[in-house]
N, CA and C atoms as an extended XYZ file, in Angstrom:
222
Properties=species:S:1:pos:R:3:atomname:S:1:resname:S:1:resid:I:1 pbc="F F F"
N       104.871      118.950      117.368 N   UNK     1
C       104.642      119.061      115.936 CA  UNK     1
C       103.511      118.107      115.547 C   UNK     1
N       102.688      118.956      114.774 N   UNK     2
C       101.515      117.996      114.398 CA  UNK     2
C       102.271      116.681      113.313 C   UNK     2
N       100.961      115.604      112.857 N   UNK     3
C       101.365      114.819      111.732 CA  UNK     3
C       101.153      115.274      110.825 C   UNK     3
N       100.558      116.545      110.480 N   UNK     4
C       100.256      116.690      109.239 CA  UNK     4
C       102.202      117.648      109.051 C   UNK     4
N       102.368      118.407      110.041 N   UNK     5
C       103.506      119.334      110.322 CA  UNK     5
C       104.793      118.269      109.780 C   UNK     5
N       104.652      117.235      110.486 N   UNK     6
C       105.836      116.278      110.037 CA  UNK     6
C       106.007      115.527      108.962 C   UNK     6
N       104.621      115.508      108.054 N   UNK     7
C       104.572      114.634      106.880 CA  UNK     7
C       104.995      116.172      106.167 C   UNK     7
N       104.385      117.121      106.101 N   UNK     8
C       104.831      118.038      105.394 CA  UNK     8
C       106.488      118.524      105.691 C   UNK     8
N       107.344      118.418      106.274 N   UNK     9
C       108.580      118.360      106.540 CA  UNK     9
C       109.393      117.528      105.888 C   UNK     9
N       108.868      116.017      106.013 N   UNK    10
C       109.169      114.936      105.289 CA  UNK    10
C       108.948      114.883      104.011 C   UNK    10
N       107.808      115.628      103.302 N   UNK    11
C       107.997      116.032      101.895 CA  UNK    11
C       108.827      116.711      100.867 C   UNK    11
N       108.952      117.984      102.155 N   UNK    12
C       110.092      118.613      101.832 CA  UNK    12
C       111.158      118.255      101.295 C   UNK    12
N       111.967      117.136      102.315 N   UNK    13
C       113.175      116.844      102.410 CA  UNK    13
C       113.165      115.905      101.138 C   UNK    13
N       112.674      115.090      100.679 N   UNK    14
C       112.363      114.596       99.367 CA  UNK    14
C       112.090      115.446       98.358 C   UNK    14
N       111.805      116.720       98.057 N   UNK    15
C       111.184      117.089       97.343 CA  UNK    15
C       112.937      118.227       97.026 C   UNK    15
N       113.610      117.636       96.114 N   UNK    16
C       114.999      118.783       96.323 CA  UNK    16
C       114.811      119.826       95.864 C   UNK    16
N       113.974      120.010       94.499 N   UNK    17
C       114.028      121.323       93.768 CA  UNK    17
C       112.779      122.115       93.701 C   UNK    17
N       112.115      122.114       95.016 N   UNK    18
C       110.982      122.646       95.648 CA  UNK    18
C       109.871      122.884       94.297 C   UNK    18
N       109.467      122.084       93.749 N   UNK    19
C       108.352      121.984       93.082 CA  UNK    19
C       106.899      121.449       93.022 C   UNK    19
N       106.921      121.157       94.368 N   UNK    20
C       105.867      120.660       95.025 CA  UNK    20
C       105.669      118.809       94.719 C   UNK    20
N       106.573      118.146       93.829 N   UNK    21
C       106.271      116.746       93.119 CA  UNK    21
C       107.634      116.288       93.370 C   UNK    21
N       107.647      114.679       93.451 N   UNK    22
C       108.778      114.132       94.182 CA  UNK    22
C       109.278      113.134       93.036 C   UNK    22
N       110.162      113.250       92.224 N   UNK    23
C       110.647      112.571       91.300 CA  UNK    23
C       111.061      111.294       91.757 C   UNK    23
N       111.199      110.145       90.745 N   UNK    24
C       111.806      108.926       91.303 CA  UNK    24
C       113.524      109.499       91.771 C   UNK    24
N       114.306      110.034       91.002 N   UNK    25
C       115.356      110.613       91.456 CA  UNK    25
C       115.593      110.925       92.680 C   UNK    25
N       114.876      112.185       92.730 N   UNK    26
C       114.676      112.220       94.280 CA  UNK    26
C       114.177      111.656       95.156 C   UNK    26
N       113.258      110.710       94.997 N   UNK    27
C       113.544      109.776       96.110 CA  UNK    27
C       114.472      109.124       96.250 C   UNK    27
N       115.016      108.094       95.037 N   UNK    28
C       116.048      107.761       95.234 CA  UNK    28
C       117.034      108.592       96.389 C   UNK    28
N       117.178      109.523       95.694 N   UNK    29
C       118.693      110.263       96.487 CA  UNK    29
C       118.363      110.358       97.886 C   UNK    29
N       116.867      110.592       98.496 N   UNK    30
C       117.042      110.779       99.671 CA  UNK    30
C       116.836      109.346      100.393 C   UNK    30
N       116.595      108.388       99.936 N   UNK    31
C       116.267      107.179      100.531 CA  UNK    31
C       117.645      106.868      100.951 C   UNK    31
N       118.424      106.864       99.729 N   UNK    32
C       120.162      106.968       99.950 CA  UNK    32
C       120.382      107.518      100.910 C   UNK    32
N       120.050      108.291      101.016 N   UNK    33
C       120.580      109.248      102.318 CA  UNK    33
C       120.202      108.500      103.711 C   UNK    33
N       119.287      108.219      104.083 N   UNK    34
C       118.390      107.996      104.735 CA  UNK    34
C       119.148      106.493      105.148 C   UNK    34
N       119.104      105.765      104.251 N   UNK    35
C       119.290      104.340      104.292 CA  UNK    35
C       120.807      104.147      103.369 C   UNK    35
N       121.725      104.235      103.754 N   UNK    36
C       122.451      103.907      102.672 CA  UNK    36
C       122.457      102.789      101.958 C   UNK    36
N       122.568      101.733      102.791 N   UNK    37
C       122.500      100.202      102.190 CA  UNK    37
C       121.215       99.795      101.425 C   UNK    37
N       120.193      100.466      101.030 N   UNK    38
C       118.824      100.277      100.877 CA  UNK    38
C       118.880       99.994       99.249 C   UNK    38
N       118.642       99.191       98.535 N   UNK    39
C       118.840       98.910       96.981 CA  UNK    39
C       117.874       99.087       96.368 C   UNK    39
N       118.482       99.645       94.957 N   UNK    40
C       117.332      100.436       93.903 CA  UNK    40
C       116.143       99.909       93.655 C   UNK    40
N       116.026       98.520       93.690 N   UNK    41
C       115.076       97.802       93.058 CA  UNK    41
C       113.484       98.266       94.697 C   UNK    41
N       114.010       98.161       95.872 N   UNK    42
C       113.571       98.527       96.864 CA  UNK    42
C       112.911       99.596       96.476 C   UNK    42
N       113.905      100.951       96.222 N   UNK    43
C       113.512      101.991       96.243 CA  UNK    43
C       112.454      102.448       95.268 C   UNK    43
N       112.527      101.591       93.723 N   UNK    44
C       111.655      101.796       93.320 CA  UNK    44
C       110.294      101.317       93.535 C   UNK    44
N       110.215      100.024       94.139 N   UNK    45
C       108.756       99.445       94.604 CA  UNK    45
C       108.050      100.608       95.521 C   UNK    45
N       108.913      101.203       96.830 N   UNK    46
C       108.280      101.863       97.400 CA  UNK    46
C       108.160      103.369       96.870 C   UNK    46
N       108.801      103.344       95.743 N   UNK    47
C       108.029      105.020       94.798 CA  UNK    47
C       106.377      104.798       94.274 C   UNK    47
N       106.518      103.238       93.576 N   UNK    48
C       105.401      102.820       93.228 CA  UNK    48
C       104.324      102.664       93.863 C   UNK    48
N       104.692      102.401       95.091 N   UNK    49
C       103.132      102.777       95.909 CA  UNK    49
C       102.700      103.916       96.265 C   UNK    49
N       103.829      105.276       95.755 N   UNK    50
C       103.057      106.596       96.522 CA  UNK    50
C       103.111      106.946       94.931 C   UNK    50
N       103.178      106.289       94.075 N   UNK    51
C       102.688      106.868       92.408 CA  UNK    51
C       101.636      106.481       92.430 C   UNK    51
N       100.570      106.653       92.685 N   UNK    52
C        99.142      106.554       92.595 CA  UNK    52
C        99.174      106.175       91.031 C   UNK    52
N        99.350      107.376       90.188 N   UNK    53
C        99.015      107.489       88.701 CA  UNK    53
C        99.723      107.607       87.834 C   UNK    53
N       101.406      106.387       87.879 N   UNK    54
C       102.043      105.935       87.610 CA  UNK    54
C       102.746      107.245       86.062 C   UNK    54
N       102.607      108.530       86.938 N   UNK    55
C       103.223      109.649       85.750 CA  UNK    55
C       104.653      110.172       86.559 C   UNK    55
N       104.998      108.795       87.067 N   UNK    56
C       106.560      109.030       87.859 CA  UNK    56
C       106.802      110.205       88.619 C   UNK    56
N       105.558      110.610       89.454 N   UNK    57
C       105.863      111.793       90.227 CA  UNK    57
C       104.824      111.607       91.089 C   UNK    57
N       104.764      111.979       92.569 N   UNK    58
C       104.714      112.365       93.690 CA  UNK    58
C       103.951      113.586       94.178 C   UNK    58
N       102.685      114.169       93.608 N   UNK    59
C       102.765      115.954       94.311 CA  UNK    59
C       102.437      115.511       95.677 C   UNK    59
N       102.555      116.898       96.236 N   UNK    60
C       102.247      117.043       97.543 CA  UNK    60
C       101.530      116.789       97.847 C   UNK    60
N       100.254      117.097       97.387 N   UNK    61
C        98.767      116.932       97.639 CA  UNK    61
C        98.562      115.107       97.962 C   UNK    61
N        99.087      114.402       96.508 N   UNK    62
C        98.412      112.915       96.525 CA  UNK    62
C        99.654      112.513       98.533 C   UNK    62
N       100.666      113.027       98.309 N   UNK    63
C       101.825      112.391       98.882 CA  UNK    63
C       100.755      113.069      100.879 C   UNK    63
N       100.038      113.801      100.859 N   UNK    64
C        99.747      113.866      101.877 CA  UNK    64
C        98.512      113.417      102.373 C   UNK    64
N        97.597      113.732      101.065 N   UNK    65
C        96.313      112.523      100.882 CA  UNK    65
C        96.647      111.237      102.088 C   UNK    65
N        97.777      110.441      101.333 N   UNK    66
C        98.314      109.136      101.437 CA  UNK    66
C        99.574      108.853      102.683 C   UNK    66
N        99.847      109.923      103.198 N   UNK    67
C       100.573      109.928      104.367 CA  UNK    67
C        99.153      110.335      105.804 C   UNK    67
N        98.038      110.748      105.317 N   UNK    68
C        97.310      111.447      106.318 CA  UNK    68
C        96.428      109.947      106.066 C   UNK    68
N        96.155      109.309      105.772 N   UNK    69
C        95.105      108.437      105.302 CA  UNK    69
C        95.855      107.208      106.280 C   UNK    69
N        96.996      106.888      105.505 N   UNK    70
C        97.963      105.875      106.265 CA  UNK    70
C        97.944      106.022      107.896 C   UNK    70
N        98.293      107.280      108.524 N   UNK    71
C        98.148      107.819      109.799 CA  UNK    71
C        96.764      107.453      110.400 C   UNK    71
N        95.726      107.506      109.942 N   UNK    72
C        94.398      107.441      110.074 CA  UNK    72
C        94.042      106.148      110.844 C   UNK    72
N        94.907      105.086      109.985 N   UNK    73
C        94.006      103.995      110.052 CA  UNK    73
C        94.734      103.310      111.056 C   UNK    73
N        95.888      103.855      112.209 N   UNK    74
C        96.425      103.567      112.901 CA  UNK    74
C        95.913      103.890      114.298 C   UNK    74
């Protein structure tokens, strides 16, 4: 599976009500998932760094921009 294949998978699974944009909610819920013990205050710092433009949402586009960019520089 490519990285672009797996970041787009990983969007998915965050993304619950397939609208292409990842609510703080939903992250929340899946970070929960993910991490149970992981605390809100956490969860919101790391929403805040993939909110580019702080309109509390996530699209796909910025969220892969910024997952393919991150990958890059590794």
């Amino acid at each position: 599976m490519s990285v672009e294949d797996k970041a787009k998978k990983n969007f998915e699974e965050f993304d619950k009500n397939n609208d292409k944009c990842i609510t703080l909610d939903e992250f929340k819920e899946e970070m929960k998932r993910r991490q149970p013990d992981i605390d809100d205050c956490t969860v919101e710092n790391l929403f805040k760094c993939l909110d580019k433009s702080g309109q509390g949402k996530v699209s796909y586009e910025d969220y892969m921009a910024q997952h393919l960019c991150r990958h890059a520089r590794r």
